[in-house]
ZAVO-36278 format. One record per atom (N, C-alpha, C, O): x, y, z. Coordinates in steps of 0.05 Angstrom, whole numbers, plus 5000, padded with zeros to 4 digits. Layout:
<recs>
XYZ ...
</recs>
This chain:
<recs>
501749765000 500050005000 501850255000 503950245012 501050444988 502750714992 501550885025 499350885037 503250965029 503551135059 501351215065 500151155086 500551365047 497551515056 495251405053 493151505057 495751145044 493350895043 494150785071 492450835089 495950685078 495850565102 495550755123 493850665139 496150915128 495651135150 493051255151 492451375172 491051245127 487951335135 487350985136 484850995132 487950755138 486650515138 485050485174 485950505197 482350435162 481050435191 479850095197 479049925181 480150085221 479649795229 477849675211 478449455201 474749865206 472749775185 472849655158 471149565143 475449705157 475949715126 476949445128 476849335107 478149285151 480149025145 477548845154 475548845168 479248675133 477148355141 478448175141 479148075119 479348055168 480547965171 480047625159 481847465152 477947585161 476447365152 476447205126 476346965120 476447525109 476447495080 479447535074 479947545050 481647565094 484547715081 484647815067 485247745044 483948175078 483148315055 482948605064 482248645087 483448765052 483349015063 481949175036 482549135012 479149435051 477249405028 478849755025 477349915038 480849885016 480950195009 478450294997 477050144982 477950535002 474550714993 476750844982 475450874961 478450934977 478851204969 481551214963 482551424969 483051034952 485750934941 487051104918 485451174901 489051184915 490051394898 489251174865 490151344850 488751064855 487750954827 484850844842 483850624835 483451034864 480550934855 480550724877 482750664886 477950584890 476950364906 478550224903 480150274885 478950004918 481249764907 481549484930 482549604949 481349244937 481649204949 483949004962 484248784950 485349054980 488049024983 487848624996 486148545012 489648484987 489348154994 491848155011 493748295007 491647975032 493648005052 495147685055 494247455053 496947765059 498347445076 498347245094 499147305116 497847065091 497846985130 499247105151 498247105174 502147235147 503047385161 501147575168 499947575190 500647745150 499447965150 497148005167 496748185183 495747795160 494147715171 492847655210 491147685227 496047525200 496947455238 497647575263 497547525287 498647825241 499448065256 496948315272 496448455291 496248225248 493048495251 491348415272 490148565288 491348085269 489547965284 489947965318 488247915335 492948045324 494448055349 493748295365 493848345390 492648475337 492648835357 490148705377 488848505372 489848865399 488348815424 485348915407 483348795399 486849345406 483849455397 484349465372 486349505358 481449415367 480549405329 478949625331 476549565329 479349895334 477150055323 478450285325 480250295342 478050505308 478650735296 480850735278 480650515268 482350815269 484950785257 486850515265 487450455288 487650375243 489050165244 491850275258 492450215281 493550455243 496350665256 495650935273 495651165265 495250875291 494851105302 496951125338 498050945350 496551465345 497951425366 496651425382 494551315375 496651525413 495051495437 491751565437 490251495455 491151695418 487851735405 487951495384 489951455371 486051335381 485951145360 483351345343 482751235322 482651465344 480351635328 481751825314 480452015306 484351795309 486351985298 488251895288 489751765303 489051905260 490751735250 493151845248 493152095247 496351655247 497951695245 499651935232 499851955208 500552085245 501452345219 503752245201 505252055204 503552395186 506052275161 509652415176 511952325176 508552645187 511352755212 512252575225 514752525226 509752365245 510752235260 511751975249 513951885254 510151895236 511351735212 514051675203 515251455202 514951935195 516951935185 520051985205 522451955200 518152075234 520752115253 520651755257 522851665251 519751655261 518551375264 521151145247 522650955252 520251305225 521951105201 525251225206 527051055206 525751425210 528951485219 530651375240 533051355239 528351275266 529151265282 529750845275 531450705284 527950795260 527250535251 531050495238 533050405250 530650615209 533450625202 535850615208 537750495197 535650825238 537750785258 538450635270 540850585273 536450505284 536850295298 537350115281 538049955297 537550015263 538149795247 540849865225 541649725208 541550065231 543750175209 543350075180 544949905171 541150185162 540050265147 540850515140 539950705154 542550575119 542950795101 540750865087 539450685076 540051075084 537451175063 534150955057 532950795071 533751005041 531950895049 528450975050 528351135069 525550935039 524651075049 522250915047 522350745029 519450945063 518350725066 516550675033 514950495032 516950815015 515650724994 517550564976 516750484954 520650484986 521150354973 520750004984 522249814979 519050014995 518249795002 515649724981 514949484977 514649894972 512749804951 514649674923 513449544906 517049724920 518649754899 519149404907 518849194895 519649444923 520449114938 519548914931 520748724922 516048994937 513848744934 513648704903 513648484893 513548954889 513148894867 515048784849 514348764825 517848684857 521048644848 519048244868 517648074858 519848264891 518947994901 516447854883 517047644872 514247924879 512547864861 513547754843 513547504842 515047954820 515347794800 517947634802 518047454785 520047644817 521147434812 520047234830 521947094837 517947164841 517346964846 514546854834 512646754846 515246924801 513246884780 511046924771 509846814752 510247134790 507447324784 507747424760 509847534753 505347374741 505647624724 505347924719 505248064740 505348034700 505448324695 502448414713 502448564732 499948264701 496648284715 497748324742 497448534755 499048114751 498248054780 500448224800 500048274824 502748294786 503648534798 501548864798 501049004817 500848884777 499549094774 497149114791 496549324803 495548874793 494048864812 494548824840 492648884855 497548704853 498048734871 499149064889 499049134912 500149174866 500249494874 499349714870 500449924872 496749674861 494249794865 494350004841 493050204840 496549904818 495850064792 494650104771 493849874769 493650214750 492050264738 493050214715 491550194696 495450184713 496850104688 499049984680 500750064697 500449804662 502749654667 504049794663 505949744679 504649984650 506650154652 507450234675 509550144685 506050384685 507050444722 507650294740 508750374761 506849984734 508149744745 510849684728 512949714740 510849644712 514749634696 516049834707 518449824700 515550104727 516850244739 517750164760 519750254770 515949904775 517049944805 518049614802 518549504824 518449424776 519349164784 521849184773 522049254749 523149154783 526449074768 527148784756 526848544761 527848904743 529048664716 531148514740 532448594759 530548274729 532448084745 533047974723 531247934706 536347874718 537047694690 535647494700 533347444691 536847324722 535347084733 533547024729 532946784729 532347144726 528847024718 528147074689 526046994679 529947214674 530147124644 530946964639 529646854622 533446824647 535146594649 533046394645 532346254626 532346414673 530646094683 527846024666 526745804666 526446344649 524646274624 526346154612 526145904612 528146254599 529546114575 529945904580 529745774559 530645734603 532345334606 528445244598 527745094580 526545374616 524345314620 522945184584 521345014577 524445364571 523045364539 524145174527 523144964520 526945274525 528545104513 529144814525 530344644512 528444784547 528744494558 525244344542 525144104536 523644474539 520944354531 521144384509 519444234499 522744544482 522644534460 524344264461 523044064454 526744234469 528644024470 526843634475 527043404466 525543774492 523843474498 521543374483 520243164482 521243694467 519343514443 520243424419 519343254404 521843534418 524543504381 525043234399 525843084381 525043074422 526442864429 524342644436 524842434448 521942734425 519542604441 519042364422 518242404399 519542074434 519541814426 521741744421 521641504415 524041824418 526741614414 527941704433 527441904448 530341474431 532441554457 533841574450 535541444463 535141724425 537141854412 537142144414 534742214413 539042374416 537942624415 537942744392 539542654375 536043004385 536143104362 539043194352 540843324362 538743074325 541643104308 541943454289 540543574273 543643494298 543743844286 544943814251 546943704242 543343914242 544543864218 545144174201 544044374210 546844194179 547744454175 545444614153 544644414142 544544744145 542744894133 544544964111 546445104119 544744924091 545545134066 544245244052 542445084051 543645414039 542345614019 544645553991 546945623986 542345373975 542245353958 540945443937 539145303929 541545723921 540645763900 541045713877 539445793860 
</recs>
């Protein structure tokens, strides 16, 4: 989710039931967000469920993006984390996604965009997972040129004969 989706997210909106979080008012429009069992596990742990999901000592008042962000420095610090900032964690999911074989749809739909283009912005090219299409192809082109004998396909030279 981007920052200012999660920071107006109000208890009402999660369902925990359905793993699911319903945004009204998401920067590309309604949308609704699918969660993890983690995710899931965690939410389910908070004591109170009502008013704002992030909030500070008022739960009827949601998290400021100030505090927020003193929040995330102090986060950084303690962990010695150079730079850094919490939207590149959307960059993350959508880089984890696809290399763990989601497609283009299901990235785009996992980060709440409206278009693939603006998703090819936040996934990074991994060779590796071009690599591992290619054995993927070429091992199944290979096994069908080989399909019924137990000899392997013989390469033979092409000439152009005119």
């Amino acid at each position: 989710m981007r920052l200012g989706e999660a920071l107006a997210l109000r208890w009402s909106d999660v369902d925990l039931a359905g793993r699911a979080l319903r945004l009204r008012d998401a920067k590309a429009g309604a949308r609704t967000v699918h969660l993890g069992a983690t995710a899931v596990a965690i939410l389910d742990a908070v004591e109170l469920k009502s008013g704002y999901v992030a909030h500070g000592a008022d739960a009827d008042r949601p998290l400021s993006h100030t505090t927020m962000e003193k929040a995330w420095r102090q986060l950084r610090k303690r962990t010695e984390i150079d730079g850094g900032r919490p939207h590149n964690l959307r960059h993350s999911v959508g880089t984890f996604a696809a290399l763990s074989g989601a497609n283009a749809f299901a990235v785009r739909d996992l980060l709440g965009h409206k278009t693939l283009a603006m998703t090819g912005r936040y996934v990074e090219r991994a060779a590796d997972t071009v690599r591992a299409a290619t054995d993927a192809v070429s091992n199944r082109v290979a096994a069908a040129l080989n399909a019924g004998t137990t000899m392997p396909a013989e390469v033979i030279k092409i000439t152009d004969r005119r």
